[in-house]
N, C-alpha and C positions, 0 to 999 in steps of 0.2 A: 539709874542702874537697870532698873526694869527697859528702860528705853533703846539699851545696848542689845541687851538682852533676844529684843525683839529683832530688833535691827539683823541679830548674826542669824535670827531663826529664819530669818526668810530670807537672806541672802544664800543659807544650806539648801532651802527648799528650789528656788529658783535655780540652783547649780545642779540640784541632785532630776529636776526635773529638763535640766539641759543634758545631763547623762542619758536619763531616759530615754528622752527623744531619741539622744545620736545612737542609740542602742538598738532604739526599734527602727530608725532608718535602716540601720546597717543588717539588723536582721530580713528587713523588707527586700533591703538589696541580695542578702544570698539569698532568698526563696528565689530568683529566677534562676533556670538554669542556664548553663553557658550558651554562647554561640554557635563554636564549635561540636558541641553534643548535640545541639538542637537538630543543626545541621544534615549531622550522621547520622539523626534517628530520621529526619524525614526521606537519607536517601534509604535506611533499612523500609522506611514505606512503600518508598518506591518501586525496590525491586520486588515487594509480594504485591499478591493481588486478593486483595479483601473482597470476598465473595456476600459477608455480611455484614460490610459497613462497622465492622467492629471499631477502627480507627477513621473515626468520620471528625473528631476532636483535635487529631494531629494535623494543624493547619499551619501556616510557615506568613498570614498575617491576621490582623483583629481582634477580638478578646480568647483567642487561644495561643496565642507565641508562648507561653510560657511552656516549656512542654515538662517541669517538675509536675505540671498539675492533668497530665495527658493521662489517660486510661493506662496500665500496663504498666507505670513508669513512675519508678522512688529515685530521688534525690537524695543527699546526704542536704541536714539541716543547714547546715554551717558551712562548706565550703559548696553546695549546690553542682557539687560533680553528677549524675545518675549512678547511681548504686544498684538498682536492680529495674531488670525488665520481663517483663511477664506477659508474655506472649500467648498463653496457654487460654483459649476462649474454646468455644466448640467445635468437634470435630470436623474436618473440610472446611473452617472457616479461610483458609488462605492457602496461595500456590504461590512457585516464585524460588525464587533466592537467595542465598546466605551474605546481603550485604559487606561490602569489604571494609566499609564505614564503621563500621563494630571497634574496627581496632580503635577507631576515636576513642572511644570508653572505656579508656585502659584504669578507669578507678571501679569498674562495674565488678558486684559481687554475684549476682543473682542472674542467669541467666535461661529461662526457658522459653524454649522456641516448638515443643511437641505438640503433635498433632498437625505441625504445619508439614502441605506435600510441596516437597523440595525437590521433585521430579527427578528422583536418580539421580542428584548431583552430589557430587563428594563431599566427606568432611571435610572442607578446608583446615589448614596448617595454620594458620594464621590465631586461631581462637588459643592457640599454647603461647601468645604472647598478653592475654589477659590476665596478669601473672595474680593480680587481685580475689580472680576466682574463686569463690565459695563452694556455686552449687552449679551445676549446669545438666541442662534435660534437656535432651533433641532428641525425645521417643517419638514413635509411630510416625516418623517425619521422612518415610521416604527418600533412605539414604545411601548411598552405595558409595561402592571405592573400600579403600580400607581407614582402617582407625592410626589417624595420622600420628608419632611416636610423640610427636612435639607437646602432645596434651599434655605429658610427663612433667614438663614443666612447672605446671599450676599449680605447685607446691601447698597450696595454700586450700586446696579445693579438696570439699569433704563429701560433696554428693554428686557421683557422676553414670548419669542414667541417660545409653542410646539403643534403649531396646526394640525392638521392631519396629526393624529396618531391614534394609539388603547388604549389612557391611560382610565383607570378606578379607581374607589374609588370616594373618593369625595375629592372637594378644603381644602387642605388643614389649617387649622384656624391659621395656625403660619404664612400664606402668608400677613396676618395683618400688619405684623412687617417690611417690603417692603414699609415703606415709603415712598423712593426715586423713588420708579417707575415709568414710565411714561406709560409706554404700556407694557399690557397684552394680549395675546392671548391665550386662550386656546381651539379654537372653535373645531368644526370636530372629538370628542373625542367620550368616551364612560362614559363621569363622569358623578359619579349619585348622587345623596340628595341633600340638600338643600344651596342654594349659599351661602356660609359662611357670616355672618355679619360682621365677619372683615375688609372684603374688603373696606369696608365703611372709615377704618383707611389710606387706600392710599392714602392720601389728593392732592398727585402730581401727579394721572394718570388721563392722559389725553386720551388715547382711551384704551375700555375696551370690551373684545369681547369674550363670554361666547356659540355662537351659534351653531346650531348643534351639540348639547348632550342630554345625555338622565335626566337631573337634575329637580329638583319638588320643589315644595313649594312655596312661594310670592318671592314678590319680595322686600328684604329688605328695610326698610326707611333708612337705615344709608348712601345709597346711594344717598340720596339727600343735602347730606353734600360734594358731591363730587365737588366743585367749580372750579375747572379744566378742569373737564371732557368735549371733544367734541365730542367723539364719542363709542355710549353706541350701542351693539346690542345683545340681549339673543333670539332670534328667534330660532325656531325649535326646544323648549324645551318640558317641561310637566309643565310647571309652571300654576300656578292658581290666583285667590284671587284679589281685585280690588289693581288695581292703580288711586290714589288720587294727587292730587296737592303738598303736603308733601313729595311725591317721588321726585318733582321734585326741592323741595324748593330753592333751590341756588346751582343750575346747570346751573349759566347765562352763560356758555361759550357753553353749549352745540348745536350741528351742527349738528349730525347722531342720529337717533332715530330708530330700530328695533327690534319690542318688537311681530312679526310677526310668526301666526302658535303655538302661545297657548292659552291656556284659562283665558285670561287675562281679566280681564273688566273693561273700564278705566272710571271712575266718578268723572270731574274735575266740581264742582260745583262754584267754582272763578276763571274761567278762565284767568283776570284779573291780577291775584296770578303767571301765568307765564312765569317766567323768562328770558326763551331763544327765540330766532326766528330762528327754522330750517330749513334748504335747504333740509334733508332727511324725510321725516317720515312713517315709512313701519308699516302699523299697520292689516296683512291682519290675519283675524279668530281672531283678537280680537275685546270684546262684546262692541261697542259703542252705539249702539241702544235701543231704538227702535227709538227716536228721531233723528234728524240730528244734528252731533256732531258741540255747536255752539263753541267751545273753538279753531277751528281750523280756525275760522275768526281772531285768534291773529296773527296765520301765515302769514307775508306777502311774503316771500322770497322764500320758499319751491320751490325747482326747480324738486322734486319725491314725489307724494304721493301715497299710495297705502291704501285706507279703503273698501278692496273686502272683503266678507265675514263675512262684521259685525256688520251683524241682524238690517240692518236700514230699516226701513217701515213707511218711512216720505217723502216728498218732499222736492226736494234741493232749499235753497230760493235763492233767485237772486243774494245778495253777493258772493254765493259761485262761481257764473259765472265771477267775473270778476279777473279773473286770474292770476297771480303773470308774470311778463313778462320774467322771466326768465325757464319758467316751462318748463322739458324737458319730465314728464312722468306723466300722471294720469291715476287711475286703481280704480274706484268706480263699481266696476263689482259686480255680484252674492250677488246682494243684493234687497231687493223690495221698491227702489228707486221709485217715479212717478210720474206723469205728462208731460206734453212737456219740448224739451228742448230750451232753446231761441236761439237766433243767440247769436254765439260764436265769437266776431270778435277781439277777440284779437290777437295781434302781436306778435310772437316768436323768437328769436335771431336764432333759428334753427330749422329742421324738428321735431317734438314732437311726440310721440304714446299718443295716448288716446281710452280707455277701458273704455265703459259703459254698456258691455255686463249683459245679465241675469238681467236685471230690470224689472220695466213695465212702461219702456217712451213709449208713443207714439205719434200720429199725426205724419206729414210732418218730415223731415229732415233739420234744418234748416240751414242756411249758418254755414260751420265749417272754423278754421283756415286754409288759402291756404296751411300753411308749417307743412305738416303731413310725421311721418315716418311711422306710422301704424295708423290704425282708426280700433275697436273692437265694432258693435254695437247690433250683436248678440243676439237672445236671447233675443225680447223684441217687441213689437207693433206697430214697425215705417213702416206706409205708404208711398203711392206716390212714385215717378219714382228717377231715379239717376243720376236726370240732375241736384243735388249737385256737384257732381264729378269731374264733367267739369272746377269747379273751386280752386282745388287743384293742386298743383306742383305735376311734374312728379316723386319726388324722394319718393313716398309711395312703401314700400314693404312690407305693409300687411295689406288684406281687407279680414273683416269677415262681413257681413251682413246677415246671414244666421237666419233663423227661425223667419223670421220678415214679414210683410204682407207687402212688395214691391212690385210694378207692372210695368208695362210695357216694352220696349223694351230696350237692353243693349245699352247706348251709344257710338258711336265710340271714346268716349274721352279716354275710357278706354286701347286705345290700345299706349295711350301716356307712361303710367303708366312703365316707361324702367325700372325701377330694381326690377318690382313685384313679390315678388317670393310665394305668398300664394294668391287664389282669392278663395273665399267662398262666393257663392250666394243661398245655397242650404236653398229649405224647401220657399218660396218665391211663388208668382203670377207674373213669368215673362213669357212674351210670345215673338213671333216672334222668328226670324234665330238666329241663335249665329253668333256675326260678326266677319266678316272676319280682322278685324281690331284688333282684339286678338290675331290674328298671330306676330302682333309686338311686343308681352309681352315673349322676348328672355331670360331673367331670370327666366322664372315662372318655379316650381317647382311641384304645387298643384291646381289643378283646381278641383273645387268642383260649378255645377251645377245642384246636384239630386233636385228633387220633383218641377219642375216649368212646367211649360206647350211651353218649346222649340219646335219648328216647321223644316222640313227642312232636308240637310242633314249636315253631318260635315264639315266645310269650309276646303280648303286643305291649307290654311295660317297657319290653328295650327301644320302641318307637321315643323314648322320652328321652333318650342318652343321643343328645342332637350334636355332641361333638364329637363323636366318636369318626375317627378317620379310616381305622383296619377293621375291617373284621373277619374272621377266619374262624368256619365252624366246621371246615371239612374234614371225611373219612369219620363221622359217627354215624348214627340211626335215626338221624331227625327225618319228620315224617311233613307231612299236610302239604299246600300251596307254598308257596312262595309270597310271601305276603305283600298286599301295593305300600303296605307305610315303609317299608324301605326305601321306595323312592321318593316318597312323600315328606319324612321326616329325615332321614340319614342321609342330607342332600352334600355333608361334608366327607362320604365313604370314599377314598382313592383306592382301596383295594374292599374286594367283596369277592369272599373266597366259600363256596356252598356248596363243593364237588362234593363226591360218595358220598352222598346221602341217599334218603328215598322219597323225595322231594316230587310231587304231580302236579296235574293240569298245567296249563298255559303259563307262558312268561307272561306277566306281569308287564303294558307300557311302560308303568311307572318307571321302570329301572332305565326310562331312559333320560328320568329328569336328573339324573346322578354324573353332573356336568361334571368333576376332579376325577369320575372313573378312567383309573388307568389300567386295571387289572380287573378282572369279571373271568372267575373260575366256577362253573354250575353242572361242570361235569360229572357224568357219572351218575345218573338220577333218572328220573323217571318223566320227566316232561315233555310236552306232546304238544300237537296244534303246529301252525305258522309260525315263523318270528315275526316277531314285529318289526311293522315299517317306519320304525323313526332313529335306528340306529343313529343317524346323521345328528342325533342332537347330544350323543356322547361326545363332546368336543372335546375334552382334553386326552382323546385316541385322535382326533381330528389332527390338530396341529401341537407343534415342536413348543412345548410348555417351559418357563424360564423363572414362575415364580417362586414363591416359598418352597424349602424343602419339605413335605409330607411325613417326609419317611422318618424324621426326629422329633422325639418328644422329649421336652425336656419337664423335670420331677423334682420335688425336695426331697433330699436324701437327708436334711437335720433340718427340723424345726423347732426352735427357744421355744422354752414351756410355756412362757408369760404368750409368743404367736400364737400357740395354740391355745390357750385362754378364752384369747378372743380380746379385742380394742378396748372394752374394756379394766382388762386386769390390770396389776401393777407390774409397775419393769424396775428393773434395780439397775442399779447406778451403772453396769456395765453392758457394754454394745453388744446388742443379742440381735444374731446378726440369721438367718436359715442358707443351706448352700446349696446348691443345685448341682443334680447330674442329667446329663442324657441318655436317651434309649433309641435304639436304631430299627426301625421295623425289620422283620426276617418273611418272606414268604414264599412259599412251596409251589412253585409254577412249573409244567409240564414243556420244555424247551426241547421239541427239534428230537420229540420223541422218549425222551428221559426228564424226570422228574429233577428240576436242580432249583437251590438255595439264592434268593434273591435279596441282599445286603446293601444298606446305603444310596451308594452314588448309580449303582447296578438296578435296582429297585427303583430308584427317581425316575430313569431314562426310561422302564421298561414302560410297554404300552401289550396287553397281552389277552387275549380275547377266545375263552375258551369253555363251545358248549356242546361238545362232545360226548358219545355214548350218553345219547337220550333216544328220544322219538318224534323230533323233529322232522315234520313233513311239509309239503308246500313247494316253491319255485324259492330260490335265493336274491332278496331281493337286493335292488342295485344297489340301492344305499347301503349296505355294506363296504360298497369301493371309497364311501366321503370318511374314512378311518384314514387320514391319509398319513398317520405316525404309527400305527397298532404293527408290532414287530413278529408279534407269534399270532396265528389265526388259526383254528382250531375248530373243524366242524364235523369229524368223523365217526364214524357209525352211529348215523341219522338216516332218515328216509327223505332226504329234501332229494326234489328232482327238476327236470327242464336243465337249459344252459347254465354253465355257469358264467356270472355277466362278464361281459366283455369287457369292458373297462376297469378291469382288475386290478392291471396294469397300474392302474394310478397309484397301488398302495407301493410306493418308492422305498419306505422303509420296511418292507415286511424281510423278514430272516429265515420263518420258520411257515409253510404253508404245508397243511393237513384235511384235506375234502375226500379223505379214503373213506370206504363204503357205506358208498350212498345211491342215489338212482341217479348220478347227472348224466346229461347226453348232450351228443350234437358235439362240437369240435373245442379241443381247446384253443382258448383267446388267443390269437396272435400277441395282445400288450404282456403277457403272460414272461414272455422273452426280454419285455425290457427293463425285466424287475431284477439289477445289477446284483442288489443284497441277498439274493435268496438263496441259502445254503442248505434248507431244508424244504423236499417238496414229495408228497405222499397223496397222486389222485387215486390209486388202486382200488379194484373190485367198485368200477362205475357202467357206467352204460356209452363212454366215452366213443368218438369214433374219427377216423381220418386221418390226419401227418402229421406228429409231434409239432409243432412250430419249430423253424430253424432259428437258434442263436446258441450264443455261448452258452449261457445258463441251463435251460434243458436237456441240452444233447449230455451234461457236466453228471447228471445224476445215474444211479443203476438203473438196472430192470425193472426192479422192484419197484419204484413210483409210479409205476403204469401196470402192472401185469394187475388181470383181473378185465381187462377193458379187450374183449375180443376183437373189437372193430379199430385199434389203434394201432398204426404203424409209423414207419420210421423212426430213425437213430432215437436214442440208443435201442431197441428193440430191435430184432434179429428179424421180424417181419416186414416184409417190404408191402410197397400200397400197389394197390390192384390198379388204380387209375394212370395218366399219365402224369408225371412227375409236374408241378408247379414249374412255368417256365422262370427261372433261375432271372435275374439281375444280368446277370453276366452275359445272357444269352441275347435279350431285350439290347442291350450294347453292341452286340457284333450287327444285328439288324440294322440297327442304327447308323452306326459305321459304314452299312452298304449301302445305304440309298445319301446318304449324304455324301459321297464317292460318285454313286453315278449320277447324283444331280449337278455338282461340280464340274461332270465332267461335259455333259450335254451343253452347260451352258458355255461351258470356257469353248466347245467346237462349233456354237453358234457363233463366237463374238468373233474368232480368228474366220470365219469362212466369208461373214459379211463385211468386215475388214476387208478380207483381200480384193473384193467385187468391188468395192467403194476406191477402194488405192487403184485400181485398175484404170477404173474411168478417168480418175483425176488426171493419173499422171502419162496414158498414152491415148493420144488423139485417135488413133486407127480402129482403137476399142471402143472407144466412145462413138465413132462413125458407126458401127458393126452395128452396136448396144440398141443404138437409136433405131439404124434403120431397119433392125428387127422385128423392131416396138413397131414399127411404123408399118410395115407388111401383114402384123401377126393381126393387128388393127384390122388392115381391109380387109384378109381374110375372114375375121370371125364377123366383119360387118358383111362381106358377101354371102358368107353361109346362112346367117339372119334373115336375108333379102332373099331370099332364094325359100327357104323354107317360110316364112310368111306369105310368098305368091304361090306357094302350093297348096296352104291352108284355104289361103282365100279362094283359088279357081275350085277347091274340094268344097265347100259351103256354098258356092254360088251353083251347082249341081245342084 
């Protein structure tokens, strides 16, 4: 029995381990993938072009044919079709093509191809027969044409992201039929008309992102049926028209709200009526006003709100002061907000930026939250001193308090402030020294202290702030030298702005080690001597600069408590993430005679060189002219004298040229004329003398750039030159013309007269008889006259 027994157990075991086998053969066998797919991905290879070897694995023979096990690329287990491909490696890894081979893989779930540059080629049509479709992302891919309707198709597709790109047309109305989606992105585009009311039919999308396009018209009601939706943003559109409460009717899930940057205007008259409580809501240039919007007391949560720009001219009542504790950013800026503001003493999980800029709050400054990442108060009526200050955390990096009536002297708490990187106190009633306690502001980047009444000289602690890129102390009372560690340490200054002041002695070489200087304003001051002879090593007025923008700095506007801790602390279980904003430098340049405002891209290009009303004496030296990009030049009421150099000319981009009263003399340059750009030109009250240069340019300007200059005439001046007039181009031409006339003509009467004596001979014998025997008389005659006067020499000498 026992012997049976045995017998059936191993006859199970040998059967069940023949199952096994054929199990894992056949499993062996589906991990390859097909033929056909294999095929279709090496021609998707083929048509990009792999810049960084990313698919160096997809080979077509050796120990890579299988391409289930290829980078980028999942199979299904069991039937070994490709289910998804992930194209997504780092940015510029590839150019090229939207292979047509795709449609092979009509079992493909997963498809992203973003980041790759598709060089302006279309969406193809073809991808809305992937009907499998899950998820599909062909962002920042470089794509134009329009969003082909067929996508509609993909029934089955819940993620469809083609955001920055170049697509155009409008949404297509078949995108309705997209049920199943969840998330749309289409921002960053070039779509235009009006947002399809279909979209209203997605009943399962949950974030929906329409922003930065060029699209018009309201903003659908069907969208308020979206009860899904968390996160809605159509900002930076052209849209118009009010939104009502109706938009929002049963949107209870919603969380992100960015309706920022059109002409929206929102009139929720039953606030009551909604629905959701958000942690975002970006509402900036849309019309809430003139009232203070009371529907945003339903917020409790809101950890970003932005209502800058719109059109409130109410006072903020007292509710709105006490602040959701979670809030990481508020921005009620450029609006005519008023009254005082109370003490702020609420408590924040982390550093928060807050912007009240451009209002008309005024009175005192009152207590604000310790934990600030930026404070914006700019731009508004706030007196008294900034012994607030002192009681904020060090981790602020960035203060604007600029065009506000503050007074008194800068506290030393300021030089706590360690990762400051933007300080604006400009346009203010501050007095006293600049302290030396500023020198510990080792991130700062931007110091802006124009129009206060600063006393003193410049502390030599700010030689320590070596990143500092602006600096701007013009129109106060700062006194001494100019000090050399400016150009010794501040070697990263692109603008150094030191007009009105009462600034002496000699410029400093140093300032010419300051190679990013594109701006140098030291007008208005008291300095004296020579210039220095190494202008030429200011190279970025030199030539046409293309690198980094200067003029932006970018700041943390919220930093997590646990950041500001320090690497150290403890972080909790959720993503504490800091955000950043930017700042655009502003500076105050003297242009073409009027003082104008230099922003951004305006500010990048400028190149601007101005040292003006001082006591500048000496010759001009040439190296002035190796500026061959500086657009405004600027050296009037100085005492420099001799010529001004002749190869002036060279500065090709100059715009704005100002050499009024001074002592130059002797003529102006000729190259003077071939300066196309120059729209502003002021030599008056010089020692100048002789003929305006003729060209366009000169003759283009009034009286007024020359009068002062007794010894100057011609156009435009009404004085003509005493001398005879420069012979004219034109005249040098008629001369021309006459002797190349009469030399033409001499020769052409030579060649016809000895012609005709040559034709004569040849062709009549009679002439030819004459010819000869002329020759042949004229002979013995001049040999008899010879013979005759030689025997009259010789019987004369034999006497």
């Amino acid at each position: 029995m026992c012997n049976i027994l045995m017998s059936l157990l191993l006859c199970l075991l040998f059967m069940s381990g023949g199952v096994l086998n054929q199990g894992l053969k056949e499993d062996a066998n589906m991990s390859s993938c097909i033929e056909a797919e294999r095929q279709a991905l090496l021609d998707v290879k083929a048509n990009l072009i792999d810049l960084h070897g990313n698919l160096t694995d997809w080979a077509n023979e050796g120990e890579n044919m299988d391409c289930c096990k290829w980078v980028g690329v999942t199979c299904n287990n069991r039937t070994g079709h490709v289910i998804k491909l992930d194209l997504k490696f780092d940015p510029s890894g590839f150019t090229g093509n939207i292979s047509l081979s795709l449609q092979v893989l009509n079992q493909l779930q997963y498809l992203d191809m973003s980041n790759i540059d598709f060089q302006f080629n279309p969406l193809p049509d073809f991808l809305g027969t992937l009907s499998n479709l899950q998820h599909l992302d062909i962002s920042h891919a470089n794509l134009s044409g329009t969003i082909p309707h067929q996508l509609a198709k993909l029934s089955n597709l819940l993620r469809l992201d083609l955001s920055r790109n170049s697509l155009g047309g409008s949404i297509p109305l078949s995108f309705g039929d997209l049920t199943s989606l969840t998330y749309l992105d289409l921002s960053q585009n070039q779509l235009r008309g009006d947002i399809t009311k279909t979209l209203g039919n997605c009943s399962s999308l949950v974030h929906l992102d329409l922003s930065q396009n060029l699209l018009n018209g309201s903003m659908p009601a069907s969208f308020g049926q979206l009860s899904n939706l968390r996160f809605l943003d159509f900002s930076s559109n052209y849209l118009e028209g009010v939104i009502s409460e109706v938009h929002f009717l049963n949107l209870t899930q919603l969380d992100y709200l960015d309706l920022s940057l059109n002409s929206l205007a929102l009139d929720v008259s039953f606030p009551e009526r909604i629905p959701f409580q958000l942690s975002t809501i970006k509402l900036r240039s849309c019309k809430l006003g003139p009232r203070f919007p009371v529907w945003i007391r339903t917020q409790r949560d809101f950890k970003h709100l932005d209502i800058s720009s719109a059109g409130i001219s109410d006072s903020a009542p007292a509710w709105f002061w006490d602040l959701p504790t979670g809030l990481e950013f508020l921005n009620i800026s450029s609006n005519q907000i008023k009254g005082m503001l109370p003490n702020i003493t609420s408590s924040f999980p982390g550093n928060v930026a807050l912007d009240l800029s451009k209002n008309h709050f005024e009175g005192r400054v009152p207590l604000l939250p310790f934990r600030l990442a930026a404070l914006n108060l700019s731009g508004n009526r706030f007196s008294g001193t900034l012994s607030f200050l002192c009681g904020i955390e060090t981790f602020l990096s960035f203060l604007d308090l600029s065009n506000n009536l503050l007074s008194g002297s800068l506290p030393d708490c300021l030089g706590k402030l360690s990762i400051l990187k933007i300080l604006n106190l400009s346009n203010n009633n501050f007095s006293g020294e600049i302290p030396s306690s500023l020198g510990g502001l080792l991130t700062l980047e931007a110091l802006y202290l124009r129009t206060n009444a600063f006393v003193g000289e410049l502390p030599v602690s700010l030689s320590n702030c070596i990143r500092i890129r602006f600096l701007d102390l013009g129109e106060n009372k700062l006194s001494g030298v100019i000090p050399e560690w400016i150009g010794e340490s501040l070697s990263e200054l692109y603008v150094l702005a030191l007009g009105s002041n009462r600034f002496h002695g000699r410029l400093p070489s140093q300032v010419c080690c300051l190679n990013n200087l594109q701006v140098l304003d030291l007008s208005n001051n008291q300095l004296l001597g020579n210039l220095p002879r190494c202008f030429s090593n200011l190279t970025a007025m030199a030539r046409r600069s293309f690198g980094d923008d200067m003029t932006n700095h970018s700041y943390l506007s919220y930093i997590p408590t646990v950041m500001a801790l320090g690497p150290g602390s403890v972080r909790s279980s959720e993503s504490l993430t800091s955000e950043e904003e930017h700042f655009l430098d502003n500076a105050l340049v003297k242009w073409k005679g009027t003082k104008r405002s230099f922003k951004g891209i305006g500010l990048q290009l400028l190149k601007s060189f101005d040292l003006s009303r001082n006591n500048f004496s000496g010759v001009l030296s040439y190296e002035i002219t190796s500026l061959y990009d500086v657009a405004s030049l600027n050296l009037s009421y100085n005492k420099l004298h001799g010529e001004v150099p002749k190869d002036i000319g060279q500065l090709k981009a100059l715009e704005s040229l100002d050499l009024s009263r001074n002592e130059f003399s002797g003529h102006i340059p000729l190259s003077l004329a071939q300066i196309s750009s120059l729209s502003y030109l002021d030599l008056s009250s010089n020692n100048l003398s002789g003929r305006i240069p003729t060209g366009t340019q000169l003759q283009s300007f009034d009286n007024t750039s020359y009068t002062g200059n007794p010894q100057l005439c011609g156009p435009p001046l009404t004085q003509t030159c005493g001398f005879p007039p420069v012979v004219e181009k034109k005249e040098v031409e008629e001369d021309d013309d006459f002797w190349k006339s009469y030399y033409i003509g001499m020769g052409a009467g030579f060649a016809v007269g000895f012609l005709g004596i040559c034709g004569a001979l040849v062709l009549s014998l009679r002439c030819r008889y004459f010819f000869f025997a002329s020759l042949s008389r004229m002979k013995d005659w001049i040999y008899v006259i010879v013979v005759v006067h030689f025997g009259k020499l010789e019987r004369k000498f034999r006497r």
